[in-house]
mmCIF entry with sequence, helices, sheets and N, C-alpha, C, O atoms, coordinates in Angstrom:
data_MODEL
# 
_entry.id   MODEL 
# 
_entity.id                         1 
_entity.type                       polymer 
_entity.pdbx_number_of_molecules   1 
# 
_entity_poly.entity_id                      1 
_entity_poly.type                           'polypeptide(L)' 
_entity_poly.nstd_linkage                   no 
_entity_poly.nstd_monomer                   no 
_entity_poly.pdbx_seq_one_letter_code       
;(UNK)(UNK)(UNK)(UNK)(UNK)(UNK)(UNK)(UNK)(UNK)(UNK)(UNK)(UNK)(UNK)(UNK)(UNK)(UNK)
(UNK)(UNK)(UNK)(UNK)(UNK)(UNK)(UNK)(UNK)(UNK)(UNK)(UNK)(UNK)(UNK)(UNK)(UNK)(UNK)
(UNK)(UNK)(UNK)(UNK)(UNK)(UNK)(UNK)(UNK)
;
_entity_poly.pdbx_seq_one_letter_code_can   XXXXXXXXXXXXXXXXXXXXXXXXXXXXXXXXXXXXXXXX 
_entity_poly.pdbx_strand_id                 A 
# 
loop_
_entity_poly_seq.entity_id 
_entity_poly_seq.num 
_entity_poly_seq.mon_id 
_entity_poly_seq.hetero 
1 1  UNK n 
1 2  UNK n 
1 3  UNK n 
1 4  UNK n 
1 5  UNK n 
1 6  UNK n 
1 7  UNK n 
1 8  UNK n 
1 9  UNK n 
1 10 UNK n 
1 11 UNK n 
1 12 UNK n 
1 13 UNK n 
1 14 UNK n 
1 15 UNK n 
1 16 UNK n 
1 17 UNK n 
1 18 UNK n 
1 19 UNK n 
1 20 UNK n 
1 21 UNK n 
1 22 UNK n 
1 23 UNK n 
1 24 UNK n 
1 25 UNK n 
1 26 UNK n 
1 27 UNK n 
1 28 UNK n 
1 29 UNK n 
1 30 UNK n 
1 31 UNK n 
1 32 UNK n 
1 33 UNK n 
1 34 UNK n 
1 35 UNK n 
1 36 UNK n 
1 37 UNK n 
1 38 UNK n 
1 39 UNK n 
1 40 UNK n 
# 
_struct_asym.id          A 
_struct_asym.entity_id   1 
# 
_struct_conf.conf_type_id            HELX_P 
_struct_conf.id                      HELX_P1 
_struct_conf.pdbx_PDB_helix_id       AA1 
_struct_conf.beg_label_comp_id       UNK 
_struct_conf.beg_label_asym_id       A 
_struct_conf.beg_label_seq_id        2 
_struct_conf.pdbx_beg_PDB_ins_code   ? 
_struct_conf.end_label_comp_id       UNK 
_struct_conf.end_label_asym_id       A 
_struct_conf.end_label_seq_id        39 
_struct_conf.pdbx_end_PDB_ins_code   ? 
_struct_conf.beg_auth_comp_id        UNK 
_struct_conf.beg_auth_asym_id        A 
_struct_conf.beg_auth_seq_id         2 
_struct_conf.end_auth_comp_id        UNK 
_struct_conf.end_auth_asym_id        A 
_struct_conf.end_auth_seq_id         39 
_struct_conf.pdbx_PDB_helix_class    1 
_struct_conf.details                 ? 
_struct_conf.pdbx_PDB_helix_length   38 
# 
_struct_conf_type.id          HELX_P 
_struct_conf_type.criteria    ? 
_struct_conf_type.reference   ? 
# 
loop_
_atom_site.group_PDB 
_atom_site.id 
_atom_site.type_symbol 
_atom_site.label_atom_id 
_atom_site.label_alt_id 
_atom_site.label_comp_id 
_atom_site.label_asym_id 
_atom_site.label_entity_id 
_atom_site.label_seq_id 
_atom_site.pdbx_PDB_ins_code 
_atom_site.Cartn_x 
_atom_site.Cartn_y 
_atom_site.Cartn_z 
_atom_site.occupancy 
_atom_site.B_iso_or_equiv 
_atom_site.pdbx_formal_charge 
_atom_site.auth_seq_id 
_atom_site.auth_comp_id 
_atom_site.auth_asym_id 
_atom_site.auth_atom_id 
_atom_site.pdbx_PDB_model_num 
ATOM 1   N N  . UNK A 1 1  ? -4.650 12.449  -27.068 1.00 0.00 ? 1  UNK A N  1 
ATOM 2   C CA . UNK A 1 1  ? -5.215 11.104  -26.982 1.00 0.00 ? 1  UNK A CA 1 
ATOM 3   C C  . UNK A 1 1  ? -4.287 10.208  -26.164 1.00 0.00 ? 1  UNK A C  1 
ATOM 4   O O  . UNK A 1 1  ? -4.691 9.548   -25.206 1.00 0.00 ? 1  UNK A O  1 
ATOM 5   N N  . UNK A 1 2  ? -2.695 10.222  -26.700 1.00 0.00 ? 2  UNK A N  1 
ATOM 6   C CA . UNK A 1 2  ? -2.367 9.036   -26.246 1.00 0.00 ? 2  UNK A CA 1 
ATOM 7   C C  . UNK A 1 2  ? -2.034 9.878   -24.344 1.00 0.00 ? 2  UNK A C  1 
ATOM 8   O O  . UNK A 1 2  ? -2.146 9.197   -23.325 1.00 0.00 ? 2  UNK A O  1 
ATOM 9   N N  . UNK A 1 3  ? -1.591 11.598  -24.317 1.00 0.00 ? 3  UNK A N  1 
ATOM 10  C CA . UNK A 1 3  ? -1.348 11.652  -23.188 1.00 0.00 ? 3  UNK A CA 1 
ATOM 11  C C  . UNK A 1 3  ? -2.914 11.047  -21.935 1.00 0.00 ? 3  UNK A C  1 
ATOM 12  O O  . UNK A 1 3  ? -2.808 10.330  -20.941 1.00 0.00 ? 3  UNK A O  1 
ATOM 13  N N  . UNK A 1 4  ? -3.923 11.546  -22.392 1.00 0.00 ? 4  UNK A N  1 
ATOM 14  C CA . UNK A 1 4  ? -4.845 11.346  -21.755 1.00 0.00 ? 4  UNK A CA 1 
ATOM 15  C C  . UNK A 1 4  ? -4.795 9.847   -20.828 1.00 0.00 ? 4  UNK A C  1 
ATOM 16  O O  . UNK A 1 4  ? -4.952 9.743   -19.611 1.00 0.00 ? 4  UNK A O  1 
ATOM 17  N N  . UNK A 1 5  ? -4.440 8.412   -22.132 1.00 0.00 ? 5  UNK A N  1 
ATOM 18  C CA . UNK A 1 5  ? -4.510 7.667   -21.876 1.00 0.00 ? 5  UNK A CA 1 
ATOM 19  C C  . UNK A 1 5  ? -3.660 7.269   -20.994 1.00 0.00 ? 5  UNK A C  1 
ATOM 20  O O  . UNK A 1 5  ? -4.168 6.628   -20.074 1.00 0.00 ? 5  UNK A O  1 
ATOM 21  N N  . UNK A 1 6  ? -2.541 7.422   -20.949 1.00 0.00 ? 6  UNK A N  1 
ATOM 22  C CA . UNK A 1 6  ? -0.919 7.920   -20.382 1.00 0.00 ? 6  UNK A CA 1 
ATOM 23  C C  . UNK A 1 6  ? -1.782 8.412   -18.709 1.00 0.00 ? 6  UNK A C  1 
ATOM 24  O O  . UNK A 1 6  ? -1.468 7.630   -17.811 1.00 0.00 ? 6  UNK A O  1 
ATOM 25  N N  . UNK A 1 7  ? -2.519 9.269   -18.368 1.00 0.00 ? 7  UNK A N  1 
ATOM 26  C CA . UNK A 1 7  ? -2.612 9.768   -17.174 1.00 0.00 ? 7  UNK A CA 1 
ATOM 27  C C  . UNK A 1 7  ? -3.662 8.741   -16.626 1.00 0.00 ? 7  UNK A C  1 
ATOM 28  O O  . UNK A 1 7  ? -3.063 8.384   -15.611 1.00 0.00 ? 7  UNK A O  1 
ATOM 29  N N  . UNK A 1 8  ? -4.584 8.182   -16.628 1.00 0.00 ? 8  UNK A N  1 
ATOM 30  C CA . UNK A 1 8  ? -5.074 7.393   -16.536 1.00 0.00 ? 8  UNK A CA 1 
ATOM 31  C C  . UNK A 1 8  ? -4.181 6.132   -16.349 1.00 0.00 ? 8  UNK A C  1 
ATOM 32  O O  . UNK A 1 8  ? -4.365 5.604   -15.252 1.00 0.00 ? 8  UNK A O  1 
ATOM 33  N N  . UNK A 1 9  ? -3.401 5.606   -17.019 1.00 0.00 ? 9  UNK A N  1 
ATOM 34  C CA . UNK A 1 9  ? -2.807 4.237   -16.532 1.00 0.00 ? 9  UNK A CA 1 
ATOM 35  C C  . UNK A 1 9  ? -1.726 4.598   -15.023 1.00 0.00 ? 9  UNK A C  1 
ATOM 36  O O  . UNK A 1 9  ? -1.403 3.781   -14.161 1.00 0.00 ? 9  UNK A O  1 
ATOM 37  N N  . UNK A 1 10 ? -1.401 5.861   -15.082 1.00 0.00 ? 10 UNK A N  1 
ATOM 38  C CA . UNK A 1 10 ? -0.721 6.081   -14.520 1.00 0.00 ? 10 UNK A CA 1 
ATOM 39  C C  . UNK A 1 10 ? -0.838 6.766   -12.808 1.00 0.00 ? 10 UNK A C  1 
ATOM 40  O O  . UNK A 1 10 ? 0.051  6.849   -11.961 1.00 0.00 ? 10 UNK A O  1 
ATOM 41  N N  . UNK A 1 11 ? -2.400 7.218   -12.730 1.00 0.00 ? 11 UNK A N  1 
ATOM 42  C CA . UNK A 1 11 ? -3.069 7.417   -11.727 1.00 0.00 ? 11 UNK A CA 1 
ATOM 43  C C  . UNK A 1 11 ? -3.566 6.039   -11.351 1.00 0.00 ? 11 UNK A C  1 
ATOM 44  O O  . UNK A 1 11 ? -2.999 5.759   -10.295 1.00 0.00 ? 11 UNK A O  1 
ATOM 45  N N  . UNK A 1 12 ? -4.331 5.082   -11.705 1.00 0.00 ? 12 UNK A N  1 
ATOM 46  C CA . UNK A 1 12 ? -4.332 4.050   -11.705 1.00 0.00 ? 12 UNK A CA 1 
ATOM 47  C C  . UNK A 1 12 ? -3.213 3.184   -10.677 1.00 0.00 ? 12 UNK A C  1 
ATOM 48  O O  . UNK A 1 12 ? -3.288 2.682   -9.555  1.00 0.00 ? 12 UNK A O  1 
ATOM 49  N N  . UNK A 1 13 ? -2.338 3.291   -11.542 1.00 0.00 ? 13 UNK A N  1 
ATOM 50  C CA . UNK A 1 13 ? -0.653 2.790   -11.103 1.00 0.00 ? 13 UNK A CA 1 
ATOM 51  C C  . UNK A 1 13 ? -0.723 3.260   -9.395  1.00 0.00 ? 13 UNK A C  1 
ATOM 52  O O  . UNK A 1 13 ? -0.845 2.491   -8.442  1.00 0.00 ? 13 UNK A O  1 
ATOM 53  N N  . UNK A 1 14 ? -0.644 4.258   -9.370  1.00 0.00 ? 14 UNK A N  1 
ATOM 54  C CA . UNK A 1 14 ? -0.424 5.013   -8.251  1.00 0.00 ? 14 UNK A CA 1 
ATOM 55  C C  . UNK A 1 14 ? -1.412 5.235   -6.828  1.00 0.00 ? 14 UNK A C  1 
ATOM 56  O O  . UNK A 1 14 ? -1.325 5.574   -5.648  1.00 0.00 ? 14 UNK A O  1 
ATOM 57  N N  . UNK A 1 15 ? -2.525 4.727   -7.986  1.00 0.00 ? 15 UNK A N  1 
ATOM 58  C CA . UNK A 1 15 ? -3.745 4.275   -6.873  1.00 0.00 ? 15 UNK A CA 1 
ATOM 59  C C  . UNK A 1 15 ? -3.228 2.570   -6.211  1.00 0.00 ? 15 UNK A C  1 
ATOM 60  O O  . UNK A 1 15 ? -3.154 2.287   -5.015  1.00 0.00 ? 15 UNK A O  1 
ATOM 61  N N  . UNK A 1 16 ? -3.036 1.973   -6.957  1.00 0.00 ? 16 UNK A N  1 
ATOM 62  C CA . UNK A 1 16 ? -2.586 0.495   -6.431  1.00 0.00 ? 16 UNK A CA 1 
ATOM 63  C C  . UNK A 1 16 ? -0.872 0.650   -5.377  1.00 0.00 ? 16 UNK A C  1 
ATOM 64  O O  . UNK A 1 16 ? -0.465 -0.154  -4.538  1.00 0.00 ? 16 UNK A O  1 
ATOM 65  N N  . UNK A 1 17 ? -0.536 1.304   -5.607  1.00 0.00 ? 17 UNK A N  1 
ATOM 66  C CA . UNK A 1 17 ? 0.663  2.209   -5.331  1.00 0.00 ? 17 UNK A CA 1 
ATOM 67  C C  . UNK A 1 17 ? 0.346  2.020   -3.567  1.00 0.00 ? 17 UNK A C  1 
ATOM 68  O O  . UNK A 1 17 ? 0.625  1.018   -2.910  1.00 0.00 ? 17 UNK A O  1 
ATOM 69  N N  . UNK A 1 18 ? -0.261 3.191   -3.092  1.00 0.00 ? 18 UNK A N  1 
ATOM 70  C CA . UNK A 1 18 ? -0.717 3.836   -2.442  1.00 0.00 ? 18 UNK A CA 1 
ATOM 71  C C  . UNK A 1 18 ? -1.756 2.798   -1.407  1.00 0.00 ? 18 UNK A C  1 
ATOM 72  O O  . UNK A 1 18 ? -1.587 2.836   -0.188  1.00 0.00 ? 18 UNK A O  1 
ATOM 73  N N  . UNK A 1 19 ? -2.735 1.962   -1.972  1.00 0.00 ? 19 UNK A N  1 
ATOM 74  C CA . UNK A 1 19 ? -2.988 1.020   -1.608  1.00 0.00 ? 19 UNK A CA 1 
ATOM 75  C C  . UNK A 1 19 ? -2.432 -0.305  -1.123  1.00 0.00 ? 19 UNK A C  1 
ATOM 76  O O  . UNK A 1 19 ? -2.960 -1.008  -0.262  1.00 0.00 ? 19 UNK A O  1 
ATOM 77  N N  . UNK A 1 20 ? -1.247 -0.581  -1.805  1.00 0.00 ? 20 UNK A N  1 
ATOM 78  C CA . UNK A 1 20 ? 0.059  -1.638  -1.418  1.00 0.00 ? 20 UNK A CA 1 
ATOM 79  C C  . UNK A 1 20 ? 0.411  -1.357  -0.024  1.00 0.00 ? 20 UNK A C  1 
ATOM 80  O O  . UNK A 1 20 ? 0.445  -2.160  0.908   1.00 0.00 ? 20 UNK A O  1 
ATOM 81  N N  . UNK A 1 21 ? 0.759  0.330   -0.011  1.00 0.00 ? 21 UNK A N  1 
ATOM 82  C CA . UNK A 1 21 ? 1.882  0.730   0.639   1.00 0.00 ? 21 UNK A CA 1 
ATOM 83  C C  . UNK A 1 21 ? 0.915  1.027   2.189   1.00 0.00 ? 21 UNK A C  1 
ATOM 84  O O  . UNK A 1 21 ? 1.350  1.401   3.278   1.00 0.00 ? 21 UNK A O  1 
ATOM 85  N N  . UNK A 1 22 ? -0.346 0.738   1.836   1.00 0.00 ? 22 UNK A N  1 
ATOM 86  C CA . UNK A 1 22 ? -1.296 1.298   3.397   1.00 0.00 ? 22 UNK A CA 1 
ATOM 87  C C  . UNK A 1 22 ? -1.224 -0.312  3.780   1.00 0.00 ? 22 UNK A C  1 
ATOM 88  O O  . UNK A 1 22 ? -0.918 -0.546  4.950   1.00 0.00 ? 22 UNK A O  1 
ATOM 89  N N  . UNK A 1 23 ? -1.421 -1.210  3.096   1.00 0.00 ? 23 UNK A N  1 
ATOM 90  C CA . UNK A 1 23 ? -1.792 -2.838  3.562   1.00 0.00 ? 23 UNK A CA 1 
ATOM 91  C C  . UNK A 1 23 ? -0.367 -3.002  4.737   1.00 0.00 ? 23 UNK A C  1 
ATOM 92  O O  . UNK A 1 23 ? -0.295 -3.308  5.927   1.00 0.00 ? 23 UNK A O  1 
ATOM 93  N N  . UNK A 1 24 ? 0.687  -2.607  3.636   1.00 0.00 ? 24 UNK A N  1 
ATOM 94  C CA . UNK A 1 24 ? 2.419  -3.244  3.811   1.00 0.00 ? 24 UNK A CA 1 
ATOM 95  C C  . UNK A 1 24 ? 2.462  -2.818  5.147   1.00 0.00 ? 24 UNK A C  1 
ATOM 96  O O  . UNK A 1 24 ? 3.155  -3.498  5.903   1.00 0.00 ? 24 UNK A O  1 
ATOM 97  N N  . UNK A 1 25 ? 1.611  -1.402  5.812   1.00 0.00 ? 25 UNK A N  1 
ATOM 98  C CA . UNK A 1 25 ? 1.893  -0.869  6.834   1.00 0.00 ? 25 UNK A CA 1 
ATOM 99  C C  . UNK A 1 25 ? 1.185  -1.472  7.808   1.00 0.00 ? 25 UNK A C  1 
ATOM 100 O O  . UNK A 1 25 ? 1.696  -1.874  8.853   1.00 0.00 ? 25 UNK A O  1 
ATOM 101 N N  . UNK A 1 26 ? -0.159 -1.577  7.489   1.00 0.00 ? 26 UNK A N  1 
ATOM 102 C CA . UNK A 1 26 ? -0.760 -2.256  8.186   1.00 0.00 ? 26 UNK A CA 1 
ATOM 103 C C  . UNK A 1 26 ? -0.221 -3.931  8.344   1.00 0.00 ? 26 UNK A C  1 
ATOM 104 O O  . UNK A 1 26 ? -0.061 -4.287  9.512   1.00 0.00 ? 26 UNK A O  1 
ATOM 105 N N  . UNK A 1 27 ? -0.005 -4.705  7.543   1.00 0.00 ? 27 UNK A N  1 
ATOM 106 C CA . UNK A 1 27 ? 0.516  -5.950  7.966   1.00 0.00 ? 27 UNK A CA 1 
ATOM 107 C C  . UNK A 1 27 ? 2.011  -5.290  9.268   1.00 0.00 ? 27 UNK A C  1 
ATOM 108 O O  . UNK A 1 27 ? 2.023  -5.436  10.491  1.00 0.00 ? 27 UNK A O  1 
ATOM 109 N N  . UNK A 1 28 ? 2.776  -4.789  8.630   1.00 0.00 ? 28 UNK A N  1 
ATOM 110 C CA . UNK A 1 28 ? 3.972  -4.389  9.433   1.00 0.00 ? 28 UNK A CA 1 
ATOM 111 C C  . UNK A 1 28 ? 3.458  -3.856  10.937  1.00 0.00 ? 28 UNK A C  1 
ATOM 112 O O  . UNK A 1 28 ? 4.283  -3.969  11.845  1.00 0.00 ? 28 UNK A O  1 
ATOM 113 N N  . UNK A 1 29 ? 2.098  -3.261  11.271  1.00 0.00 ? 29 UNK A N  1 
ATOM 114 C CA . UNK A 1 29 ? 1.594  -3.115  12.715  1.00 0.00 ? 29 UNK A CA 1 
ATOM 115 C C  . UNK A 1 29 ? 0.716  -4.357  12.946  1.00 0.00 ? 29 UNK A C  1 
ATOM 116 O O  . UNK A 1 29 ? 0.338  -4.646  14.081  1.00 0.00 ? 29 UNK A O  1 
ATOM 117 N N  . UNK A 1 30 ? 0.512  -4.822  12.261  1.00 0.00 ? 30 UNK A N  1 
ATOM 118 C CA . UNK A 1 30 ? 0.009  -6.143  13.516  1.00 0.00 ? 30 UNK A CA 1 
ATOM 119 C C  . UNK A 1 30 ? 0.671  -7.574  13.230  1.00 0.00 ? 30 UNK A C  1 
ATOM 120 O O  . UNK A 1 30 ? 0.259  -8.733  13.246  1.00 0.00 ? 30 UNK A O  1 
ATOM 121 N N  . UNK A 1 31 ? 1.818  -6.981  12.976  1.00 0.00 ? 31 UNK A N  1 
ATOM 122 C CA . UNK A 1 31 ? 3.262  -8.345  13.255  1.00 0.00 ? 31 UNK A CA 1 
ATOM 123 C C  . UNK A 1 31 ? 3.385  -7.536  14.420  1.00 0.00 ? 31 UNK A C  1 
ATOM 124 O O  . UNK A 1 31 ? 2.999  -8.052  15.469  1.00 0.00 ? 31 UNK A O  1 
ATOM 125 N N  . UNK A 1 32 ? 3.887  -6.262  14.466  1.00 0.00 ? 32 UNK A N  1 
ATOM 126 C CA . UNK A 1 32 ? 4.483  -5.701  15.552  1.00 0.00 ? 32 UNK A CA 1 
ATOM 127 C C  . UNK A 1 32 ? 3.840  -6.185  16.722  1.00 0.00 ? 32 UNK A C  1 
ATOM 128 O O  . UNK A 1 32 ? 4.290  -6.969  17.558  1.00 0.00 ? 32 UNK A O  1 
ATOM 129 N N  . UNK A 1 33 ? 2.548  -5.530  16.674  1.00 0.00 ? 33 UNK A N  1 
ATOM 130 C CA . UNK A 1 33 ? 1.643  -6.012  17.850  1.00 0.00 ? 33 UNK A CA 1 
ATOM 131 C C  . UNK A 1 33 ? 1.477  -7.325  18.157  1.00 0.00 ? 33 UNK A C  1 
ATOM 132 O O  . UNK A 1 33 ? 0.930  -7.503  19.246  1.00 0.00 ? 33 UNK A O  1 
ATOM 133 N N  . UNK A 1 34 ? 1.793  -8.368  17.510  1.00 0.00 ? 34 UNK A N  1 
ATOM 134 C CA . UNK A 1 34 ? 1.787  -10.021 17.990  1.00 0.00 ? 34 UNK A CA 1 
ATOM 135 C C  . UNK A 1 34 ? 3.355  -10.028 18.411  1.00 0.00 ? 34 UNK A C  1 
ATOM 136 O O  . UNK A 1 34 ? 3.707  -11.017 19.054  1.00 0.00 ? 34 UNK A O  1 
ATOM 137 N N  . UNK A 1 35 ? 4.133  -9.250  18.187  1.00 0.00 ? 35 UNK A N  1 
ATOM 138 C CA . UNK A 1 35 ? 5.538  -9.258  18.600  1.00 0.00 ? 35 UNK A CA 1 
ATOM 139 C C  . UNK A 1 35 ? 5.579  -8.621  20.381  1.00 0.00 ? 35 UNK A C  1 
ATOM 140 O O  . UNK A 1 35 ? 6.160  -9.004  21.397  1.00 0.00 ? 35 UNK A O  1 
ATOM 141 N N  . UNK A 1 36 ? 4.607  -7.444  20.055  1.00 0.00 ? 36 UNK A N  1 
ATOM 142 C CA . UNK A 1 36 ? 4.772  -7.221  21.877  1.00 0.00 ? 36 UNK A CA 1 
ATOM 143 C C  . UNK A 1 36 ? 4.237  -7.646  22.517  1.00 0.00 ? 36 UNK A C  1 
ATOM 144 O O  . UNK A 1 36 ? 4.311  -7.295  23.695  1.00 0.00 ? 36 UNK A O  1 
ATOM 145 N N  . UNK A 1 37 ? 3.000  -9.110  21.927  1.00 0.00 ? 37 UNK A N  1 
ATOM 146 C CA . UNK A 1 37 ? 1.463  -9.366  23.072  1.00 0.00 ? 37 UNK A CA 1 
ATOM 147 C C  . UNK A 1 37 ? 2.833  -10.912 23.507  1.00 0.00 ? 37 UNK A C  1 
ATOM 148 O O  . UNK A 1 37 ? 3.074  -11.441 24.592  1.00 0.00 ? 37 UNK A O  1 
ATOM 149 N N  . UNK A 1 38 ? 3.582  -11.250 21.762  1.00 0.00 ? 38 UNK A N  1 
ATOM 150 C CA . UNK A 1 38 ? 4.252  -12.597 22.804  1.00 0.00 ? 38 UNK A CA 1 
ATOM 151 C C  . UNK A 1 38 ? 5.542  -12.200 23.482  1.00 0.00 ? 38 UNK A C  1 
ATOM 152 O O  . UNK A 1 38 ? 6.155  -13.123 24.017  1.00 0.00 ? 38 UNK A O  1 
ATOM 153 N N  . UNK A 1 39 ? 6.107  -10.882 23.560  1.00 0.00 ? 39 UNK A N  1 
ATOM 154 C CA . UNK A 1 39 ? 7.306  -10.643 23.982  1.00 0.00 ? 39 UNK A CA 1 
ATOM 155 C C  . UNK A 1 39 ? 6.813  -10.522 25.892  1.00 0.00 ? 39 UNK A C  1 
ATOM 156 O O  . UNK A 1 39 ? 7.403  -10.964 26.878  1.00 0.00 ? 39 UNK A O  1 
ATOM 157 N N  . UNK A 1 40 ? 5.655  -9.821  25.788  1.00 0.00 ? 40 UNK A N  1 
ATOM 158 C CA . UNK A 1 40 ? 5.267  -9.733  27.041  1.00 0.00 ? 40 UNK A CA 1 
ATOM 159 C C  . UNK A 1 40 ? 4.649  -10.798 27.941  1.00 0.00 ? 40 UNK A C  1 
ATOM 160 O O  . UNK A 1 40 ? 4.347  -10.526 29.102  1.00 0.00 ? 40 UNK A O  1 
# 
């Protein structure tokens, strides 16, 4: 019972995880890209 519940909060976790970490990348490429449109 309680592991079940345990894998669930924790896939969860890791789904938001995973989702953070695609945005963080994506914000981090289109700073970049406003970094080379004003560098140029």
């Amino acid at each position: 019972m309680f592991n079940s519940s345990y894998n669930a909060f924790f896939s969860s976790l890791l789904r938001i995880v995973n989702s953070g970490t695609r945005s963080c990348s994506n914000t981090l490429n289109i700073s970049r890209l406003i970094e080379y449109t004003l560098t140029k």
